[in-house]
C-alpha positions in Angstrom: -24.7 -3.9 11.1 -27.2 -2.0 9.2 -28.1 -2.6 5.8 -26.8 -0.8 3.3 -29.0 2.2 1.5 -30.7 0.5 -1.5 -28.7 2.9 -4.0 -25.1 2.2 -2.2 -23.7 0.1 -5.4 -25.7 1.7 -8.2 -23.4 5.3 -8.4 -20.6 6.6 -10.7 -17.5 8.6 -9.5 -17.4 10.5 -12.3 -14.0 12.3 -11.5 -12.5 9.0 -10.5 -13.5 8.1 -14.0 -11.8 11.2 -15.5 -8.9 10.1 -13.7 -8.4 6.6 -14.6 -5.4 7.0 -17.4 -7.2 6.8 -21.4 -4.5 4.2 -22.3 -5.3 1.9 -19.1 -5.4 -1.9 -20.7 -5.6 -3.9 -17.7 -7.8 -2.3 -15.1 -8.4 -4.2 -11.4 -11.4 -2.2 -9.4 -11.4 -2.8 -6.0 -14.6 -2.2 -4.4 -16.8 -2.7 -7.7 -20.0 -2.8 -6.8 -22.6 -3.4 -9.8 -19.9 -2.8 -12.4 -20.9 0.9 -13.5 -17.8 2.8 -13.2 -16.2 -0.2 -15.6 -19.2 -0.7 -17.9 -18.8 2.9 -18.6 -14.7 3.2 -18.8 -15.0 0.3 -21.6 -17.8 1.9 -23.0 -15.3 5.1 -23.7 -12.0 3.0 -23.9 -12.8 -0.9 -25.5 -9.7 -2.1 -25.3 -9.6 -2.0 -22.1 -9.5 -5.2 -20.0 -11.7 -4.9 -16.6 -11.6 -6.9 -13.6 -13.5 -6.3 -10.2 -13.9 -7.2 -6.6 -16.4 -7.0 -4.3 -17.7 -8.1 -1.1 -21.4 -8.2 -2.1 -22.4 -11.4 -3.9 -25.3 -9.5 -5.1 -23.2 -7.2 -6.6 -21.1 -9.0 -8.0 -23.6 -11.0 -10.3 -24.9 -7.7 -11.4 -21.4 -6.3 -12.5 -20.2 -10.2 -14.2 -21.9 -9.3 -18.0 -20.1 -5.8 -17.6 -16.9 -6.7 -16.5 -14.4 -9.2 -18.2 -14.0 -11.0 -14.8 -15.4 -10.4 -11.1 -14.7 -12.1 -8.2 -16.3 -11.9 -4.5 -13.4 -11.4 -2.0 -13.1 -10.0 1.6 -10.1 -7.9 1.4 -9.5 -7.8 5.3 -9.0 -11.7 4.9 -7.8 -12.3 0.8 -4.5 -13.4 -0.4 -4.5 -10.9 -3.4 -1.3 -13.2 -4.4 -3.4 -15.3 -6.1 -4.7 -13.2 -8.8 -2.8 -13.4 -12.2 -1.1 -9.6 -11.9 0.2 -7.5 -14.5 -2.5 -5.0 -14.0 -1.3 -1.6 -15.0 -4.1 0.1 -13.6 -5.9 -0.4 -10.2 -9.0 1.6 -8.8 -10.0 2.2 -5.4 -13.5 4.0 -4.9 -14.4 5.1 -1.3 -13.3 1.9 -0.4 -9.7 2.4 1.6 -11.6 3.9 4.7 -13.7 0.2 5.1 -10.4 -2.0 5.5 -9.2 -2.4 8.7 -5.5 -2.7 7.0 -5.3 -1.2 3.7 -1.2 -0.6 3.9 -1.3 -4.5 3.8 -3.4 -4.2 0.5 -1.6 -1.7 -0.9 1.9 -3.5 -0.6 0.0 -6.7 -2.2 -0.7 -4.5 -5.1 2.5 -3.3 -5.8 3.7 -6.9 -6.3 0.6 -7.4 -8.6 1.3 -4.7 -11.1 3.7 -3.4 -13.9 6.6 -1.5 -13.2 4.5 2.0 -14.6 1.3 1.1 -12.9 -1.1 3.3 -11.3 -3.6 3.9 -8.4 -6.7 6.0 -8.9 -8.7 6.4 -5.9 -11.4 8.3 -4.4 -11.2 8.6 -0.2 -13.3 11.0 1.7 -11.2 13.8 3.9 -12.5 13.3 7.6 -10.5 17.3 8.1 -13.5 18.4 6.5 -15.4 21.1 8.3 -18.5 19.6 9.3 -16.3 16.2 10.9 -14.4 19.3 12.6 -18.2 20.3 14.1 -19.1 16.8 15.3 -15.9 16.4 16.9 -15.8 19.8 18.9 -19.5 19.4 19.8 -18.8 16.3 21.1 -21.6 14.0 19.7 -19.6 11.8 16.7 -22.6 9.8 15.7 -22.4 7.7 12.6 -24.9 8.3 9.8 -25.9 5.7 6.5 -23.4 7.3 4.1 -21.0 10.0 4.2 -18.1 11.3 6.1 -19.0 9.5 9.0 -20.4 6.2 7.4 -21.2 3.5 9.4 -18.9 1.2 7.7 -15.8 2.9 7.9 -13.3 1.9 10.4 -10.5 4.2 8.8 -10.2 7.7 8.8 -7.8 9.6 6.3 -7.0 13.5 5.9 -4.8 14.2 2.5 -1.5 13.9 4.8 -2.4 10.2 6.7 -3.5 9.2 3.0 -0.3 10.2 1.8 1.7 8.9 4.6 0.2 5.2 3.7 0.2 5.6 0.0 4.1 6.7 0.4 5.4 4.1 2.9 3.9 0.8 0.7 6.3 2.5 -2.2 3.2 4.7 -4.1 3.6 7.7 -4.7 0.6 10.3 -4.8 -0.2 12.9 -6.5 -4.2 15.1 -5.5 -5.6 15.0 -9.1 -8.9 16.4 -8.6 -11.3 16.6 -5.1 -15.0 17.5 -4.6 -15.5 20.5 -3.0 -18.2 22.6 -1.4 -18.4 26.2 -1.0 -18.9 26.8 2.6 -20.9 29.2 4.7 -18.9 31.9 6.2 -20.9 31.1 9.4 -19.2 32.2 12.9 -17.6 29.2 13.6 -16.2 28.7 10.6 -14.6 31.6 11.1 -13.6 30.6 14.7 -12.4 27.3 12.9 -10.1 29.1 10.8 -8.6 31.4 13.9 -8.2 28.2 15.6 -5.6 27.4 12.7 -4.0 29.9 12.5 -2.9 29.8 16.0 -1.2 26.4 15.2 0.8 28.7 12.3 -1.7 27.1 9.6 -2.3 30.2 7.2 -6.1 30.9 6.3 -5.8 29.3 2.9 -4.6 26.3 3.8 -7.3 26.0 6.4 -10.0 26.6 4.0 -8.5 23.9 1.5 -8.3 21.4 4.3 -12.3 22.3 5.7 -13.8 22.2 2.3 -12.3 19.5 0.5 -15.5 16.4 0.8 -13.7 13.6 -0.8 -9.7 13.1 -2.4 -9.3 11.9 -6.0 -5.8 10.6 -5.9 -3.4 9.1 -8.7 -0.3 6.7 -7.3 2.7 5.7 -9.6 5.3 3.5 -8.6 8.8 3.9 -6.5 11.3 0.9 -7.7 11.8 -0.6 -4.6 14.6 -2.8 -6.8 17.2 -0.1 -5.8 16.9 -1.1 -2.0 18.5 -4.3 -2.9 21.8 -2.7 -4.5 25.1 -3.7 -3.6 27.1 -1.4 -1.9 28.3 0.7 0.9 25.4 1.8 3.2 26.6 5.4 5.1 25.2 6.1 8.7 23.4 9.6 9.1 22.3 11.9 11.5 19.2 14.5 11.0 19.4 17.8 12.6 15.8 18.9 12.8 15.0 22.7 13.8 11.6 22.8 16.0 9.5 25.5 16.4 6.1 23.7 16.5 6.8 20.4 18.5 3.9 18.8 17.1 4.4 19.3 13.5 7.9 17.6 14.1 6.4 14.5 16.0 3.6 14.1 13.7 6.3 13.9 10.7 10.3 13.5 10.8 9.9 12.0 14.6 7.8 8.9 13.3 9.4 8.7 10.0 9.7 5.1 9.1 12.9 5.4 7.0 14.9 7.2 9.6 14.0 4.1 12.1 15.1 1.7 9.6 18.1 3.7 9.0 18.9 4.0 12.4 19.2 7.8 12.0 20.1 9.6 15.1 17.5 12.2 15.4 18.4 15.6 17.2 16.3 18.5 17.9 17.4 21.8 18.4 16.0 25.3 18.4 18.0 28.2 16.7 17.6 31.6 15.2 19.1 31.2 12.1 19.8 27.5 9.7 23.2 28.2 10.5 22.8 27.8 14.1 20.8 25.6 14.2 22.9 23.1 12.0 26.3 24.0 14.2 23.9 23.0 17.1 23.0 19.8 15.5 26.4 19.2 14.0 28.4 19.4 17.6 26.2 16.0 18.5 26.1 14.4 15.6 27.7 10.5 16.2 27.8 10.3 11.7 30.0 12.4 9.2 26.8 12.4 6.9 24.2 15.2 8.5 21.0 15.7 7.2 19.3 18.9 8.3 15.8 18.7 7.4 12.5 20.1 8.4 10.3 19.6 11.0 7.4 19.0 9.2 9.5 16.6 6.8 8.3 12.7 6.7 11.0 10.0 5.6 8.7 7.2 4.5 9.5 3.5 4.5 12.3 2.6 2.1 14.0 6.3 2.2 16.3 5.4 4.9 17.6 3.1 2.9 17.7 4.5 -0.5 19.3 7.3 1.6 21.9 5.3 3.4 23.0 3.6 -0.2 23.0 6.6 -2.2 25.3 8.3 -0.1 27.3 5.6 0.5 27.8 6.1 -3.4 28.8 9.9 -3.0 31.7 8.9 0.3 33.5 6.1 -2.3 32.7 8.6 -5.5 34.8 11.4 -3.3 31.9 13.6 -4.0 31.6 14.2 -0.1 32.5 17.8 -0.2 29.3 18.5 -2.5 26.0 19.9 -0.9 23.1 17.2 -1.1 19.3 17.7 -1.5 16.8 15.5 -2.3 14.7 18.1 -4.5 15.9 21.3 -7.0 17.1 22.7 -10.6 19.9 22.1 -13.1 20.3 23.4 -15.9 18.3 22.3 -19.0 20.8 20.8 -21.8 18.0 21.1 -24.7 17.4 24.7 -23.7 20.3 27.2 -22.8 20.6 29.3 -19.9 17.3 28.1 -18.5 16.8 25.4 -15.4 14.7 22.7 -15.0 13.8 20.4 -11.9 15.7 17.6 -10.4 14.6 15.2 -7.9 11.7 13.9 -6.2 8.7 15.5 -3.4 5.3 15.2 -2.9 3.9 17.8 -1.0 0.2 17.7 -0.1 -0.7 18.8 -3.4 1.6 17.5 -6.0 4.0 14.9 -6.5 6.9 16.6 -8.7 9.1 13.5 -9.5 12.2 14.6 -11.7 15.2 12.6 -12.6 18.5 12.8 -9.9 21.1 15.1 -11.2 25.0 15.2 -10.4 25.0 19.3 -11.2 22.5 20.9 -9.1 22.4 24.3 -8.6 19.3 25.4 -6.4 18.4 22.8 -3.6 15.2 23.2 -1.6 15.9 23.0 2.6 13.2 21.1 3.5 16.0 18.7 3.3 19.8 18.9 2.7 22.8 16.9 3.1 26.4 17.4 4.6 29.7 15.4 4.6 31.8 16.9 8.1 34.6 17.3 5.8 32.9 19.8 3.3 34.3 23.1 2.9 30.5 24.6 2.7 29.6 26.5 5.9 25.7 28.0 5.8 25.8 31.3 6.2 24.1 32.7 8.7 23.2 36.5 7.1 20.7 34.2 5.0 18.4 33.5 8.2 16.2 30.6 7.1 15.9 31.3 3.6 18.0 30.2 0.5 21.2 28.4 2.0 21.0 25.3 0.1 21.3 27.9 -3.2 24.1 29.5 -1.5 25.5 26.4 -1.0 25.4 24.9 -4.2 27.2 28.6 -5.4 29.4 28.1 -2.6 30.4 24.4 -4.1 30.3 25.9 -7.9 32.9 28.8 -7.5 35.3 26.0 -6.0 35.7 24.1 -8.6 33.9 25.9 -11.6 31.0 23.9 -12.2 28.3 22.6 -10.9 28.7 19.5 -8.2 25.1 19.6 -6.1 24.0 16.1 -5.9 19.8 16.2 -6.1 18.8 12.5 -4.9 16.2 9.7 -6.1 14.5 9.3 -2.7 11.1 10.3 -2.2 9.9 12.7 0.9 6.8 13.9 1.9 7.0 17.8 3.0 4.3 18.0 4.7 4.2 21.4 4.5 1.1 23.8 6.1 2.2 26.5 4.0 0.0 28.4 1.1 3.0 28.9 -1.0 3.7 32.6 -0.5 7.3 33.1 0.0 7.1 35.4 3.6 8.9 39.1 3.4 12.3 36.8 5.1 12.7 35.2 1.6 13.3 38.4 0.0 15.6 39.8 2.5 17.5 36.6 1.9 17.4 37.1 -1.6 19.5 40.5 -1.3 21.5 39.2 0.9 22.4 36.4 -1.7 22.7 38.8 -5.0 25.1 41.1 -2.8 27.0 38.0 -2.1 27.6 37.2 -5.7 27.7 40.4 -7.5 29.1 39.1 -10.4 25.8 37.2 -11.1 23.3 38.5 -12.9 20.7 36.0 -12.0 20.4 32.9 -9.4 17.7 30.6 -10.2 15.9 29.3 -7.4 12.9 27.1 -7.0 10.9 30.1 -6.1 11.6 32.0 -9.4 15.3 33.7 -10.6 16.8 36.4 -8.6 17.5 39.3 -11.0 19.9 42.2 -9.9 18.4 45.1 -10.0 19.4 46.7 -13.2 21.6 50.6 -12.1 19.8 53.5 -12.4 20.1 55.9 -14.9 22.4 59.1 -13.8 
């Protein structure tokens, strides 16, 4: 292997610095190379407690006066298990994409930190536009540093970084990237074509292409509630397909519908309606999950899943729609809505506490006993029936009942967030369908009726 460039350990991230939480106390770096990032945290923060690890013994003698403890460990062979733990803050720089099994690392850190600890990394994007170039010109020569360094012997876009933050019980959240403004050359153009005949919009592309390297910030899914007593209920996931590799890249090799033993049906359909009577006429459970194609189930969901609706069957709360992320309404502020339940897209994690009176859920994933009442309507197309059906559920009984989960999905979503001109034909469809509401909230804004003209 080729030595390293002489000024490999002497840099400082200073984003991943910005990111590192001010009140951080007991801070393990992985990957610390001479100590810098560290000197300069406790410089800012002193009460700070820094620890590092690095391969190099060289660097690790330069970082020891900086740091309050350094050790020299290979982390493809370390038992992590034998450091003390109760670190409340680890940091990964660039250094994910050298291990040859970082998920194994990554579950060894969660049993090494507090129960509100965090991950701040930094982890090149190998979607970035000039890896794209190497790759179609066919000549994917490594260089000293970069993208394409050497070293690395893992490649991560944001959604495979996500995907093995989420399934070793982290979950991310893009706090800052480095960027470059790139050329509008010809290919790039013909790049961004290329997309958007997969159905990836232009913006999406560009944020993909340009983004050089992923600042990422991880908090912590209790894993405890996996060990709960109770009843476990059996699912099925109705999945519409329209792009057969968006759905085998996510809900098809979703760890927590294998560990579920979900039964997994495809179907293609021109409305959610008919597409979940499809699904629903071979489903083997009473539970049926229709989700979206470009939905990912990580490790641990399946079962949280399985046990929460267990809880709903012996509650007799099976009638009620499910989803997994939406609004209720905000008790310390009347008449307005705030968000219930848990996502990460590949932007944002929004985590929000479960709620028991939902009354907007978002379809990327949604929830129904076979002996509800609730039908989806199919005037709504593919827009808005998990509202409907929480109105549907609310006019029954006269309050509230939608049941917004504490399970953690990935929606791995290609989508710029612009609501297409269907949302807003679905949105008529839904005000005419209640005219005796003045407003629906929705997680795409309130519908408002359109106040009457004037004679």
């Amino acid at each position: 292997m080729s030595a390293v460039p002489a000024n490999y350990y002497d840099g400082l991230n200073q984003k991943l610095l910005d990111a590192i939480p001010p009140g951080a106390r007991k801070v393990l770096e992985l990957g610390c190379a001479n100590g810098r990032l560290g000197r300069r945290f406790k410089e800012l923060h002193p009460q700070a407690q820094w620890h590092g690890i690095d391969l190099s013994a060289e660097a690790v003698e330069t970082a020891r006066p900086h740091l309050d403890g350094v050790l020299q460990m290979d982390l493809d062979h370390a038992d992590l298990s034998e450091l003390e733990g109760g670190y409340d803050t680890i940091v990964i720089g660039d250094l994910l994409e050298h291990l040859r099994d970082p998920a194994k690392v990554l579950d060894a850190l969660y049993d090494l930190t507090a129960d509100d600890a965090k991950i701040v990394c930094c982890v090149p994007n190998m979607a970035h536009l000039s890896v794209v170039q190497r790759l179609i010109s066919g000549d994917m020569s490594y260089d000293p540093n970069g993208l394409l360094d050497q070293t690395h012997v893992r490649f991560f876009s944001p959604s495979s970084l996500y995907k093995l933050f989420l399934d070793s019980a982290w979950l991310p959240h893009l706090q800052d990237q480095y960027r470059f403004d790139l050329e509008r050359t010809p290919f790039l153009n013909h790049v961004v074509q290329a997309a958007q005949a997969l159905g990836i919009p232009a913006a999406t592309a560009m944020r993909n292409l340009d983004c050089y390297q992923m600042i990422v910030v991880c908090s912590k899914w209790p894993m405890q509630q996996l060990i709960k007593p109770g009843k476990r209920a059996q699912f099925s996931v109705i999945v519409p397909v329209n792009r057969i590799w968006q759905a085998e890249l996510n809900i098809a090799r979703s760890p927590g519908l294998m560990e579920a033993g979900a039964q997994l049906i495809l179907v293609e359909a021109a409305t959610a309606a008919e597409a979940y009577a499809k699904g629903a006429a071979q489903a083997k459970h009473a539970w049926r999950v229709m989700a979206h194609q470009d939905v990912y189930f990580p490790r641990g969901t399946g079962y949280a899943l399985a046990l929460q609706l267990g809880a709903l069957e012996e509650a007799g709360l099976n009638g009620a729609p499910v989803g997994f992320a939406g609004l209720e309404m905000d008790p310390e502020r009347p008449g307005q809505t705030r968000h219930a339940g848990m996502v990460v897209d590949r932007r944002h994690l929004m985590r929000n506490a479960p709620t028991q009176a939902g009354v907007s859920i978002d379809e990327l994933a949604v929830c129904l006993h076979a002996k509800t009442k609730l039908a989806i309507d199919p005037a709504l197309g593919w827009h808005l029936w998990g509202t409907d059906l929480c109105l549907q559920a609310e006019e029954r009984v006269g309050q509230p009942i939608a049941q917004i989960l504490d399970v953690p999905l990935f929606h791995n979503s290609v989508g710029d967030y612009v609501v297409p001109p269907e949302f807003h034909d679905s949105a008529r469809v839904l005000l005419n369908k209640y005219p005796h509401r003045h407003r629906v909230p929705t997680l795409c804004g309130d519908l408002v009726r359109p106040a009457a003209k004037a004679a």
